[in-house]
MARBA-430782 format. One record per residue (C-alpha): residue number from 0; residue in three letters; x, y, z. Coordinates in steps of 0.2 Angstrom, whole numbers, plus 5000, padded with zeros to 4 digits. Layout:
N
     i    aa      u      v      w
   NUM   ALA      X      Y      Z
...
***
This chain:
433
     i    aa      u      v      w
     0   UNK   4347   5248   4206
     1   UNK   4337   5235   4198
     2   UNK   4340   5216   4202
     3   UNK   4349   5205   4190
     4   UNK   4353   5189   4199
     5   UNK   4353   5177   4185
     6   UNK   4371   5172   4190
     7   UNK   4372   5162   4205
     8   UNK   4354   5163   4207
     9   UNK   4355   5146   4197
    10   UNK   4342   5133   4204
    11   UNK   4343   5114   4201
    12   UNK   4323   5113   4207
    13   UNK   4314   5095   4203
    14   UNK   4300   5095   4190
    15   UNK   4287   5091   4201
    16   UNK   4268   5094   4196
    17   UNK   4261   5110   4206
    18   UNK   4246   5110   4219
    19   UNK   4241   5117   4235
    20   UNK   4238   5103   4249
    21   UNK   4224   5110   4263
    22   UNK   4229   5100   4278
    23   UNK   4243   5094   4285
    24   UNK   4259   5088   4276
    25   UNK   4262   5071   4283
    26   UNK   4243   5069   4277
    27   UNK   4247   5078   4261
    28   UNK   4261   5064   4257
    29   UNK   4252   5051   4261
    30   UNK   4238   5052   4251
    31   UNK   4249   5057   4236
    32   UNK   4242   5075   4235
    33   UNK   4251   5086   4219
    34   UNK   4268   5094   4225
    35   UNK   4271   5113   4220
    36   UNK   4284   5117   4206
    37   UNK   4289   5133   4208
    38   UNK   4292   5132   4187
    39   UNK   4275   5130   4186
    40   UNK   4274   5151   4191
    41   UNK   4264   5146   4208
    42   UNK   4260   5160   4223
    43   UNK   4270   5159   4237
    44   UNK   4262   5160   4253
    45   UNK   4279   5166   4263
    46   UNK   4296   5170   4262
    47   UNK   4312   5173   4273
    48   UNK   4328   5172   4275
    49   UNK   4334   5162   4290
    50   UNK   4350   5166   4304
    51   UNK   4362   5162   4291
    52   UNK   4356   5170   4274
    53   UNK   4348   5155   4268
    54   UNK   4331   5159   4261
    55   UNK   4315   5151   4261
    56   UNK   4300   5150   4251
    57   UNK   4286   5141   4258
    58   UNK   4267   5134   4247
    59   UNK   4255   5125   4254
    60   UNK   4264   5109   4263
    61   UNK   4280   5113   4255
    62   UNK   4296   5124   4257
    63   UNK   4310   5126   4246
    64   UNK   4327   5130   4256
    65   UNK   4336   5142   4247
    66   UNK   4337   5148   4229
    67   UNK   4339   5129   4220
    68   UNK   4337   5113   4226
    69   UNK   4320   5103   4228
    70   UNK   4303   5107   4237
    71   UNK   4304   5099   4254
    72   UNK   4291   5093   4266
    73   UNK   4290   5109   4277
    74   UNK   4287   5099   4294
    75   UNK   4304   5091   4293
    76   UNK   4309   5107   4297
    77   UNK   4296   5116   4308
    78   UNK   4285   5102   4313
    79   UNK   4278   5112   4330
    80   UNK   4268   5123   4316
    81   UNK   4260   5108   4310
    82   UNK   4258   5099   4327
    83   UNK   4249   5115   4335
    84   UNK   4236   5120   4318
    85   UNK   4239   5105   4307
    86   UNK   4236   5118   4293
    87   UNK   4250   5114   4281
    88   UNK   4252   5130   4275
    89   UNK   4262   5148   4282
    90   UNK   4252   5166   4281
    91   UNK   4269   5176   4283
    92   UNK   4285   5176   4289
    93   UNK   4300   5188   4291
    94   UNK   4318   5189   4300
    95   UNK   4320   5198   4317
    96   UNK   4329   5214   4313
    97   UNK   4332   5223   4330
    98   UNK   4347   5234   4333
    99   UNK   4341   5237   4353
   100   UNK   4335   5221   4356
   101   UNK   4350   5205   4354
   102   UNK   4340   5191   4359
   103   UNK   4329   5194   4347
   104   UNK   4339   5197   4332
   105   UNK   4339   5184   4317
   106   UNK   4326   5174   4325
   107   UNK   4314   5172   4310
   108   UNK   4293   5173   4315
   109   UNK   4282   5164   4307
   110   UNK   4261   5169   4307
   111   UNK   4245   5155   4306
   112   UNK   4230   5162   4309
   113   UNK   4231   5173   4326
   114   UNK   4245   5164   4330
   115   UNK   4267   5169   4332
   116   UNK   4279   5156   4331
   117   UNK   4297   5160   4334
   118   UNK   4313   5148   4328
   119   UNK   4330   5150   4331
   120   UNK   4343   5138   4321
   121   UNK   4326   5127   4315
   122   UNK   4322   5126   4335
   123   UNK   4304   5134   4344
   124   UNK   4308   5146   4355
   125   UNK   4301   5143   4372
   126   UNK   4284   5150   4375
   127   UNK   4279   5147   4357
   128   UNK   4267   5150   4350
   129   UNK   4257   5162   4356
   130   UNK   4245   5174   4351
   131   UNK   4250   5190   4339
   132   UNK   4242   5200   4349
   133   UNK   4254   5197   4363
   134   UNK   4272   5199   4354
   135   UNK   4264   5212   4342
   136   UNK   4250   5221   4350
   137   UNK   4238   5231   4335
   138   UNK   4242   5218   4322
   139   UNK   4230   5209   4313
   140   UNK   4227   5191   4312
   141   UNK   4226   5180   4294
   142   UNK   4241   5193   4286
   143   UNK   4246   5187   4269
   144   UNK   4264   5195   4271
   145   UNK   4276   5203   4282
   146   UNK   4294   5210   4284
   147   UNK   4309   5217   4294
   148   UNK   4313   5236   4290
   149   UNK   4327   5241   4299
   150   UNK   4331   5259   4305
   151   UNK   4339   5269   4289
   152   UNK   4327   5262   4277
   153   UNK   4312   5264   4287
   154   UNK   4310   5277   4302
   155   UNK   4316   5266   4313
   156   UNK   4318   5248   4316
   157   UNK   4301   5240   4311
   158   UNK   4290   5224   4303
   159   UNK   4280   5229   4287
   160   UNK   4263   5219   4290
   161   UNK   4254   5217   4274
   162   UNK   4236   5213   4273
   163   UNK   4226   5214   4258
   164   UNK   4230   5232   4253
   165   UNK   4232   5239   4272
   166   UNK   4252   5240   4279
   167   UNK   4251   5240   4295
   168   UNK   4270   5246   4302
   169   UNK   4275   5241   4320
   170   UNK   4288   5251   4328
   171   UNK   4297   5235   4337
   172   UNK   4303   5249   4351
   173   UNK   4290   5258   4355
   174   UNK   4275   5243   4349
   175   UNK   4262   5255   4342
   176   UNK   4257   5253   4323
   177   UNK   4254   5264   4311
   178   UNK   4241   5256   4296
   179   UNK   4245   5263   4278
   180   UNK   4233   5258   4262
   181   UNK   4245   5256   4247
   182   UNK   4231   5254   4235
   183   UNK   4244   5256   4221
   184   UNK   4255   5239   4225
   185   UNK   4247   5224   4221
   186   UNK   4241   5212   4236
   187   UNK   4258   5205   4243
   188   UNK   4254   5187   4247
   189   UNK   4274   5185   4252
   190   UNK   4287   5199   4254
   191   UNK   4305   5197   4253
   192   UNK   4318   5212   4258
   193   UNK   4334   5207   4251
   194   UNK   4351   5214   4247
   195   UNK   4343   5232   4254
   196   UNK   4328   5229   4243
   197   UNK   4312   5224   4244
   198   UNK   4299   5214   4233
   199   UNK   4280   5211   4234
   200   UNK   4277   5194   4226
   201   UNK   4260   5192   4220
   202   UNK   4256   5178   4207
   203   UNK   4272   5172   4198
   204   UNK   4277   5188   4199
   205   UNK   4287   5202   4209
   206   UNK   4287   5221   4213
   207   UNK   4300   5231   4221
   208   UNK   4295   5244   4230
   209   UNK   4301   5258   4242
   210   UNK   4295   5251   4263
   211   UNK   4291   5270   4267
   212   UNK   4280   5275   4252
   213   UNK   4275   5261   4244
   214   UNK   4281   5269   4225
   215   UNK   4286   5259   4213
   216   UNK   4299   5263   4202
   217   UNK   4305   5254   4186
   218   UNK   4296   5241   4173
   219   UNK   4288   5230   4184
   220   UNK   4279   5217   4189
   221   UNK   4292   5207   4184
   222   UNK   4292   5184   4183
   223   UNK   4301   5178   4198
   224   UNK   4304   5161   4186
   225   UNK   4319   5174   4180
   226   UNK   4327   5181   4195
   227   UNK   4323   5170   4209
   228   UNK   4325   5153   4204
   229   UNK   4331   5142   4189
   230   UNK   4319   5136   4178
   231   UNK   4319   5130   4158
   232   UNK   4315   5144   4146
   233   UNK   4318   5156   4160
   234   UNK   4333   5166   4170
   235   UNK   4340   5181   4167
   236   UNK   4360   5182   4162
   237   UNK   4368   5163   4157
   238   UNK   4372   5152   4167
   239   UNK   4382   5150   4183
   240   UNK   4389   5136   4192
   241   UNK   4395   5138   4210
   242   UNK   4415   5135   4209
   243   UNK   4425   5122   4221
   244   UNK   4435   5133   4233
   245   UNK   4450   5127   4225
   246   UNK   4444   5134   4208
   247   UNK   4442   5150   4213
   248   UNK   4454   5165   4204
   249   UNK   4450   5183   4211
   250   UNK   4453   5198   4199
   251   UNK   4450   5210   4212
   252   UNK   4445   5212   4230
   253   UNK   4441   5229   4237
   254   UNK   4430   5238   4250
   255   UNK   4422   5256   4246
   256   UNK   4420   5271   4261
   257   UNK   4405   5264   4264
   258   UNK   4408   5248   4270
   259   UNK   4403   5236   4255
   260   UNK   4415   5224   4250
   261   UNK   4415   5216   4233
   262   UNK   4426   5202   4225
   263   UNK   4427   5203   4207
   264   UNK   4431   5184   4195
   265   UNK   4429   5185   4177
   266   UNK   4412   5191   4170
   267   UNK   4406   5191   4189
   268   UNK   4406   5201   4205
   269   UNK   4401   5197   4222
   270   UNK   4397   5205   4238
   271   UNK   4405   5198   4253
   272   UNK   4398   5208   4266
   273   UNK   4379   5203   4265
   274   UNK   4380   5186   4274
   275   UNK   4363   5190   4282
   276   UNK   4357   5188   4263
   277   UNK   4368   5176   4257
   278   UNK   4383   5177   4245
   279   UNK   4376   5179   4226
   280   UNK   4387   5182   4209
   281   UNK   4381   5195   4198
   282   UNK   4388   5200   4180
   283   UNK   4399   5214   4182
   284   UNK   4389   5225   4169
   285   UNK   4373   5224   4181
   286   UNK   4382   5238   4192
   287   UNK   4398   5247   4181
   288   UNK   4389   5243   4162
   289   UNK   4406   5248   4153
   290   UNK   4415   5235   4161
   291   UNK   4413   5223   4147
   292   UNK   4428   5214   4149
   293   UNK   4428   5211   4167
   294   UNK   4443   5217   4178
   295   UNK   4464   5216   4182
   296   UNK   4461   5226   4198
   297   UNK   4449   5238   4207
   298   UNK   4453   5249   4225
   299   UNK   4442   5262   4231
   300   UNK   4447   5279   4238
   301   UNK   4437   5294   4244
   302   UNK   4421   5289   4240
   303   UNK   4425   5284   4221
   304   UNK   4429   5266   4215
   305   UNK   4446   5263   4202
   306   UNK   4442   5249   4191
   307   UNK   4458   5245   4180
   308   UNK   4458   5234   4162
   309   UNK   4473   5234   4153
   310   UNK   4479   5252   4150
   311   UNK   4463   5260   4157
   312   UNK   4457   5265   4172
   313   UNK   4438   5268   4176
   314   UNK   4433   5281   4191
   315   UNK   4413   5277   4196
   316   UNK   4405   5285   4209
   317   UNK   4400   5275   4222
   318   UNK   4382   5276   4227
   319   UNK   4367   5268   4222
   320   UNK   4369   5269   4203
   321   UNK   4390   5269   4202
   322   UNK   4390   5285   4188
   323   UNK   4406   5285   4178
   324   UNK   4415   5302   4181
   325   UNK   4413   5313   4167
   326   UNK   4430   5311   4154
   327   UNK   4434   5289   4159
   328   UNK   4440   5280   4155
   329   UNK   4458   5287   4155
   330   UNK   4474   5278   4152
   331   UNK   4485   5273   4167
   332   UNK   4498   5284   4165
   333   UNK   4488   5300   4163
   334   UNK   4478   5294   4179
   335   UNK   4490   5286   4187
   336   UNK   4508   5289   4180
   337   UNK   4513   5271   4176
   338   UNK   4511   5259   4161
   339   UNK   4509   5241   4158
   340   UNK   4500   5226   4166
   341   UNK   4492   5227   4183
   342   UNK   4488   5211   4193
   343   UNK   4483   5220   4210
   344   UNK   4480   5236   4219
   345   UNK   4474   5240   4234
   346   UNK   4472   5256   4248
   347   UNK   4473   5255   4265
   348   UNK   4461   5263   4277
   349   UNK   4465   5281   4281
   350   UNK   4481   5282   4269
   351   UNK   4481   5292   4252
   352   UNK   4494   5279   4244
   353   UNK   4488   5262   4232
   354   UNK   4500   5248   4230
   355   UNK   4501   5243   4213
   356   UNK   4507   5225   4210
   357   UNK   4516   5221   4191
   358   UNK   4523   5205   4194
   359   UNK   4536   5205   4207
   360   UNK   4535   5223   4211
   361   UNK   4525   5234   4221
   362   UNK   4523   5252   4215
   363   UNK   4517   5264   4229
   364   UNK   4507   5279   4222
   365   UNK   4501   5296   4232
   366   UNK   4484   5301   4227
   367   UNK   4482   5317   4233
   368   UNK   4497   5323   4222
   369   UNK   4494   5332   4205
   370   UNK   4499   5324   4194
   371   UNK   4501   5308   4201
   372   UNK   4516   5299   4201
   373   UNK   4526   5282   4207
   374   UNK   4533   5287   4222
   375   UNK   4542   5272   4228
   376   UNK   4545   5255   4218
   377   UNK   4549   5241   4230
   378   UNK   4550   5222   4227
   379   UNK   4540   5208   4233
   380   UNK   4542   5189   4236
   381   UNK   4530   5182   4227
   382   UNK   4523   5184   4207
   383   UNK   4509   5179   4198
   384   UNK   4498   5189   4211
   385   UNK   4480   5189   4205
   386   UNK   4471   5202   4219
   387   UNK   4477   5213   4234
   388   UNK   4466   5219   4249
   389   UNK   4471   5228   4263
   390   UNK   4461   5233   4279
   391   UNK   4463   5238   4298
   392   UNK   4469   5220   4302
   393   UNK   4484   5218   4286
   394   UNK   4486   5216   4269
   395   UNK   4480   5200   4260
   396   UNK   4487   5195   4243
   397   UNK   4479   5183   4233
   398   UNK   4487   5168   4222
   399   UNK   4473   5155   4212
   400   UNK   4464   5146   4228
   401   UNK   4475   5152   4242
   402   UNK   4482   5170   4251
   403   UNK   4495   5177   4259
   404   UNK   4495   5187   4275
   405   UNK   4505   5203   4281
   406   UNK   4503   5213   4294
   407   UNK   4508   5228   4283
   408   UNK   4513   5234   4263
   409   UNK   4531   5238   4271
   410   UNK   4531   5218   4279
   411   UNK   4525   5211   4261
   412   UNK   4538   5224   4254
   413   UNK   4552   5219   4267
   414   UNK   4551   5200   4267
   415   UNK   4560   5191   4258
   416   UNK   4551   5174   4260
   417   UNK   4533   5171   4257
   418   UNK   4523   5164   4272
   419   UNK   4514   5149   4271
   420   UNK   4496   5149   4261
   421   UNK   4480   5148   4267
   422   UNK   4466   5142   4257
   423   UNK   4450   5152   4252
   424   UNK   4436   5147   4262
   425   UNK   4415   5146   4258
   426   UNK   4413   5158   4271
   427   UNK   4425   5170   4264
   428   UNK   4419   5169   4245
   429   UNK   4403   5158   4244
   430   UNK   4413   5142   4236
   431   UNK   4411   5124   4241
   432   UNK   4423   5112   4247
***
């Protein structure tokens, strides 16, 4: 799965002139040294993601806090780096990822020369710094790049430590290192995992490659300019602007077996379970390419996601690549025994039915029956629905900005009054008040 995040991904960075101050950046300011424009296709000297998803991406002096916005003066947030080395500039950094160890995990570690520095919530860590060798015993000093690897994509949970063409792996359980020379991966002077991926940035550009082998797969190197911030005359996929939480109006909401959830809105799709990552539209045709006019409801059930427009339904496989099944699209009554407009479907966990809602019914369907047919066809309180999601805790329907919340299908079946609204919140869909 390649990365297309031209949506959401969408930069307001300043047009500053590029440079790469060598002392410390109070100094740097002062004397009116040349700030880095990451338009300009500057190196990167690190980049992580902090506690809560928000990424950074550090030259010289300078950081950039997240995907848009200006370059900053990097001691305004970590002024202890600058107060110990008064270097002005970071060798690597990564994200604590740490299943066994809680007090350590999220914390993001930043490397100058020989020395660690640990923050938490933009605040040192007691004891910091301290010398490499002492929170990771066999690695080297001066790296030009690190980053976490947790258990599942590499052996077990681990920090990638890159150093010219060496990789030197550290088991965070055990503390021994493995070295590994990926002479085919560019030099790495900044590595990124993100979104289950992870990217060598070298130059302007960026490689992705697989944390145990090293392979790369895919047309790369590819220019950052397009995917990992906005700049003119480059992206990759229009134009998005971040909506107003009161402007947002789902499609479809749905979780699949293996515990990803999207939201789908118009042309785009998010995921909403990657907060460590942060929340970032993508164009619908980046993961399901026939979907070309977007979606009026999607529900996942046994390891396969429905996606319905119009009279059709789409089955994909879920997995890496989301195949369509051999013979879709199919209309909705040979697939699903109904015809006619859908606003909203969804599938509770462990149960073979999906809840269909056409306006102010609610059509309940058993999926394990062949053919498949409407089983019962019960009325609701409420119309105009525009999404439906169901897990272990209710069901939520959706309606513009704002839900509604039942503790079962059979309650929002049943009740004959709607309960008051809530609003959609940022942390639920990545909006802004």
């Amino acid at each position: 799965m390649d990365l297309f995040t031209g949506l959401l991904l969408l930069c307001s960075a300043l047009a500053l002139v590029s440079g790469a101050p060598a002392h410390s950046e109070h100094s740097a300011a002062e004397e009116g040294a040349a700030v880095p424009d990451r338009c300009d296709g500057i190196e990167f000297d690190a980049i992580t993601p902090d506690e809560n998803g928000k990424t950074f991406f550090f030259k010289g002096a300078y950081l950039w806090k997240g995907f848009n916005g200006p370059a900053q003066v990097s001691t305004e947030f970590f002024k202890e780096m600058d107060d110990t080395h008064n270097s002005g500039h970071v060798d690597a950094a990564f994200r604590m990822h740490s299943s066994k160890n809680p007090e350590d995990q999220d914390h993001m570690y930043f490397f100058l020369d020989d020395k660690v520095f640990r923050y938490y919530n933009l605040t040192l860590t007691a004891g910091y710094p301290k010398d490499i060798q002492e929170d990771f015993p066999g690695v080297p000093s001066h790296l030009d790049a690190a980053v976490e690897c947790p258990a599942g994509e590499c052996m077990a949970d681990s920090v990638l430590f890159f150093k010219g063409h060496d990789v030197h792996v550290y088991d965070i359980d055990t503390k021994t290192v493995k070295t590994k020379t990926w002479s085919h991966l560019p030099v790495c002077t900044s590595v990124l995992r993100w979104l289950e991926h992870y990217y060598c940035f070298h130059g302007h550009n960026f490689t992705r490659f697989n944390p145990l082998l090293g392979d790369v797969k895919g047309p790369y190197p590819k220019d950052s300019r397009n995917y990992f911030m906005s700049c003119d005359n480059f992206g990759h996929g229009g134009k998005y602007r971040t909506p107003k939480c009161s402007e947002i109006k789902l499609d479809a909401i749905t979780t699949d077996d293996k515990g990803k959830k999207y939201m789908f809105a118009g042309p785009i799709y998010m995921r909403l379970d990657t907060h460590r990552d942060g929340l970032h539209a993508f164009p619908i045709t980046r993961m399901w390419s026939e979907m070309v006019r977007g979606v009026d409801a999607v529900f996942s059930y046994s390891d396969k996601l429905y996606m319905i427009k119009d009279e059709e339904v789409f089955i994909y496989k879920e997995g890496a690549n989301h195949t369509l099944v051999e013979g879709y699209p199919k209309t909705l009554k040979e697939e699903l025994g109904f015809e006619g407009h859908v606003d909203a479907a969804f599938v509770c966990p462990n149960e073979h039915w999906v809840y269909v809602i056409k306006g102010k019914q609610m059509l309940k369907i058993d999926l394990t029956a062949t053919p498949r047919a409407v089983t019962e066809d019960l009325p609701i309180p409420l119309s105009d629905i525009d999404a439906g999601f169901c897990d272990s805790e209710g069901v939520l329907v959706f309606k513009g900005s704002q839900y509604y919340k039942y503790d079962s299908p059979m309650i929002l079946a049943k009740g004959r009054m709607a309960p008051v609204p809530e609003n959609i919140t940022p942390d639920m869909m990545g909006c802004h008040e």
